[in-house]
C-alpha positions in Angstrom: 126.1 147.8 94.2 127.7 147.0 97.1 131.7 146.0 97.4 132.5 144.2 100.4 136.5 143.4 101.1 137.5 141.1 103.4 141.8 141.5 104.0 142.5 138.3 105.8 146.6 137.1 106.9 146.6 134.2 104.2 143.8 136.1 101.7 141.9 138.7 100.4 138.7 138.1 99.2 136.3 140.5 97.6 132.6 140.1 96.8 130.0 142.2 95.1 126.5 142.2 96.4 123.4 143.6 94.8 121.5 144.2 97.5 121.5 141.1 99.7 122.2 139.3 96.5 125.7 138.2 96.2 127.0 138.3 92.4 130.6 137.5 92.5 133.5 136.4 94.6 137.5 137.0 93.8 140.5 135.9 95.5 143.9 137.7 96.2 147.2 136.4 97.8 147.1 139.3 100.7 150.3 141.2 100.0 151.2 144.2 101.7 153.2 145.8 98.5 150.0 145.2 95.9 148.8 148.6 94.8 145.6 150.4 94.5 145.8 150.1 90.7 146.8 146.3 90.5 144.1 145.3 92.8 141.8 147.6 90.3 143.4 145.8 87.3 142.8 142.8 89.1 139.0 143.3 89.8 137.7 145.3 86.6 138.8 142.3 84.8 137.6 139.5 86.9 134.5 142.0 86.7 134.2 142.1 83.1 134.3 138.3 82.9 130.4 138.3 84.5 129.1 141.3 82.8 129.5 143.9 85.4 130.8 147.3 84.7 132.8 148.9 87.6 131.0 151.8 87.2 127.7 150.2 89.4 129.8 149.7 92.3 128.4 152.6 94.8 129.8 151.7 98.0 132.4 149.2 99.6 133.0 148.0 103.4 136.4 146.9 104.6 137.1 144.4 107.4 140.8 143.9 107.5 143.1 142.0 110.3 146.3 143.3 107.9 146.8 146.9 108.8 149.3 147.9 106.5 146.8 146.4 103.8 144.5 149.3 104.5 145.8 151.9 103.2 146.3 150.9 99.1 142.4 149.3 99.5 140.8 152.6 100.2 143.0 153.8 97.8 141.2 151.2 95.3 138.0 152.4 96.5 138.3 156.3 96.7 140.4 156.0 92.8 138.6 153.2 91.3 135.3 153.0 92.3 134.4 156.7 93.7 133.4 156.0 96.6 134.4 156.1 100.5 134.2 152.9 102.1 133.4 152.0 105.6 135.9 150.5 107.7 135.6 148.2 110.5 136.3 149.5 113.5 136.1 152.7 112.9 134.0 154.6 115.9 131.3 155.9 113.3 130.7 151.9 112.2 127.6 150.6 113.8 127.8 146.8 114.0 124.4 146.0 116.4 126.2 143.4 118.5 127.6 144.1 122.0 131.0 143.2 122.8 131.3 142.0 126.4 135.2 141.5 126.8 138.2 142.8 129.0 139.3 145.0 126.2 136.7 145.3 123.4 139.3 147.3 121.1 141.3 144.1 120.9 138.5 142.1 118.6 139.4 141.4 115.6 137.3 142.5 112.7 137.1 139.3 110.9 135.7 138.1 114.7 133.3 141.1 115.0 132.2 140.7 111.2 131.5 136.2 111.5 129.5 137.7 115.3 127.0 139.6 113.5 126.2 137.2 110.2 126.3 134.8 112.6 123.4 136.0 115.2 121.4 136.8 112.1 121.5 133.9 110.2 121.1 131.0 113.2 119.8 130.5 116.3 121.7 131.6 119.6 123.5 130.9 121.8 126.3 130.4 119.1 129.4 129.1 118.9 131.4 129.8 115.3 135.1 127.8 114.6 136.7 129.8 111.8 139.1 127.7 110.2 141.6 130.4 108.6 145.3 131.2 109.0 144.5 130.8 112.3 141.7 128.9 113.9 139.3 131.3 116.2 136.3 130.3 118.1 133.9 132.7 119.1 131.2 132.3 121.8 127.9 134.3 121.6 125.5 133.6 124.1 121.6 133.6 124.0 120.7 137.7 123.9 123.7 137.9 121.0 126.3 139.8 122.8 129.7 138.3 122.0 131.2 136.7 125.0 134.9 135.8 124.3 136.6 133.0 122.8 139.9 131.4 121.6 142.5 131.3 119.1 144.8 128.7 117.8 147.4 128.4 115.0 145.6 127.4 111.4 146.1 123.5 110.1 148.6 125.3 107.4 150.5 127.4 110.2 151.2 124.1 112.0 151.8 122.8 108.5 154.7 125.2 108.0 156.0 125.5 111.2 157.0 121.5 111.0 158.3 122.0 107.8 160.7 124.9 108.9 161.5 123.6 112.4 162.0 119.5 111.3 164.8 119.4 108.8 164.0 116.1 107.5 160.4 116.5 107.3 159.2 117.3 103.4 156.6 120.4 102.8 153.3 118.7 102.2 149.6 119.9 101.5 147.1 119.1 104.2 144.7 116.0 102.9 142.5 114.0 104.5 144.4 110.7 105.0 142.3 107.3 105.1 144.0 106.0 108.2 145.7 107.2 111.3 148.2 104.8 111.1 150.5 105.9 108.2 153.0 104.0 106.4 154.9 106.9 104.8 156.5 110.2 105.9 154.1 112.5 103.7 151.3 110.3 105.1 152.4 110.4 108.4 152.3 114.4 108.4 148.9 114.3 107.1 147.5 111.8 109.1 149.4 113.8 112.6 148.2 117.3 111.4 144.7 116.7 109.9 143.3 113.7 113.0 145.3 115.8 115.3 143.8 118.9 114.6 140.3 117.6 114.6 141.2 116.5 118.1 142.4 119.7 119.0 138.7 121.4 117.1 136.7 118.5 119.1 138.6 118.8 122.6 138.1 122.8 122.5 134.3 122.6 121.4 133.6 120.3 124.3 135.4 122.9 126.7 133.8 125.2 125.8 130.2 124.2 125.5 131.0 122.4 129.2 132.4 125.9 130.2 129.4 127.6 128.6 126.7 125.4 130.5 123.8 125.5 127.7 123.4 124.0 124.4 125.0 126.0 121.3 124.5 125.7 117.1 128.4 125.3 116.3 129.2 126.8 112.5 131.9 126.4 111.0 133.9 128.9 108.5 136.7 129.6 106.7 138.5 128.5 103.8 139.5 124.7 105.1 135.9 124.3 106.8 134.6 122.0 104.5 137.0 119.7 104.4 136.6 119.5 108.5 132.8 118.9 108.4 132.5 115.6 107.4 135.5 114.5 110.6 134.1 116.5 113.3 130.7 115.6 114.2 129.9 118.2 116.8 130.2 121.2 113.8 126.3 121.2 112.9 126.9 124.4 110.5 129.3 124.9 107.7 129.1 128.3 106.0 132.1 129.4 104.2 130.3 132.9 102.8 130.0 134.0 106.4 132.6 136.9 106.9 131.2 138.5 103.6 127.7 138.2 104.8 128.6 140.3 107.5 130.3 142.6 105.8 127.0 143.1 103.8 124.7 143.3 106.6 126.9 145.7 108.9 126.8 148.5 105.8 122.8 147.6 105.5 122.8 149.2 109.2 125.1 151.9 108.0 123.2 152.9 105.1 121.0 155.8 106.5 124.0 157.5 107.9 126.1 157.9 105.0 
């Protein structure tokens, strides 16, 4: 059985896979001081609650944008589970998608990792808007080589940042508000970040299919996908399961070598 961890800025998330099966899927507050044995505490239990003994875990991948993350996870793999997991990134890692950047070493994994589920699960060329602690869009043209992209801040990042910068202006979770025109302050936040930022998701998806010149299957992902999908017409995809897909998929072209 197959442990797949993806170490994400805002999350970690882990999954279990039997085969191309997925079985299970945990959440963790990314936190650089967590230990090898609390994240172990953490899992056994949360595998125990669905009948799986830790002992059938055989292998585990790591795709992490959180170096200093790295180092307690493959602890929790090498003390916990026995076994030496691959790590995105790493030279030996063979992802079967071609990078065609100005400095290919500058991907992030989480980017790499949504590239290849994404060429194997739809059709190309490809476009995929991951809505995480920041928002990324990544280009993938019609032979599935990745072609570039581009990043903006996450709808909570902006969240935050107004809070901390506006003294006035309360903390508030982002919503969907029914009207633009609000008649409150927390409603007026919502209404500013959520219809602005599906501006800002609409205006760079036009860009870039206009700079792209062909026709493109837009997916979203992420952890605040779905509740863009319904506002933002031009995302014809959501699939939140995509970074641990590919995850599973990159150590199924890994296998033979290990």
């Amino acid at each position: 059985m197959l442990l797949a961890i993806d170490a994400g800025n805002t999350n970690t998330v882990f999954a279990l896979f039997d085969g191309t099966t997925q079985i299970g899927v945990w959440r963790a507050v990314t936190n650089v001081q967590r230990t090898s044995d609390e994240y172990a505490v953490f899992l056994k239990t949360l595998m125990a609650q669905i009948g799986v003994e830790s002992s059938t875990v055989t292998d585990a991948i790591l795709g992490s944008v959180v170096p200093d993350v790295n180092f307690n996870l493959v602890r929790l793999c090498r003390d916990h589970f026995d076994c030496e997991p691959l790590i995105i990134g790493s030279p030996d890692v063979v992802t079967g998608i071609k990078v065609c950047i100005d400095r290919p070493e500058e991907l992030g994994a989480d980017r790499l990792i949504n590239a290849v589920a994404g060429v194997s699960l739809y059709k190309t060329p490809l476009l995929i808007v991951d809505f995480g602690t920041a928002t990324t869009f990544d280009v993938i043209d019609a032979d599935g080589t990745y072609r570039g992209g581009a990043i903006a801040p996450g709808v909570n990042l902006s969240l935050r940042a107004l809070h901390l910068a506006a003294a006035k202006l309360p903390s508030v979770a982002v919503a969907k508000p029914a009207k633009v025109i609000a008649t409150g302050t927390v409603t007026a936040i919502q209404s500013g970040i959520f219809w602005g930022y599906v501006g800002m998701v609409e205006g760079l998806i036009s860009r870039i299919k206009a700079e792209f010149g062909a026709p493109m299957t837009v997916v979203a992902t992420g952890g605040l996908s779905k509740l863009f999908i319904d506002a933002i017409p031009s995302l014809d995809e959501v699939n939140t399961d995509l970074t641990l897909r590919g995850l599973a998929l990159i150590f199924e072209r890994n296998r033979k070598s290990l």
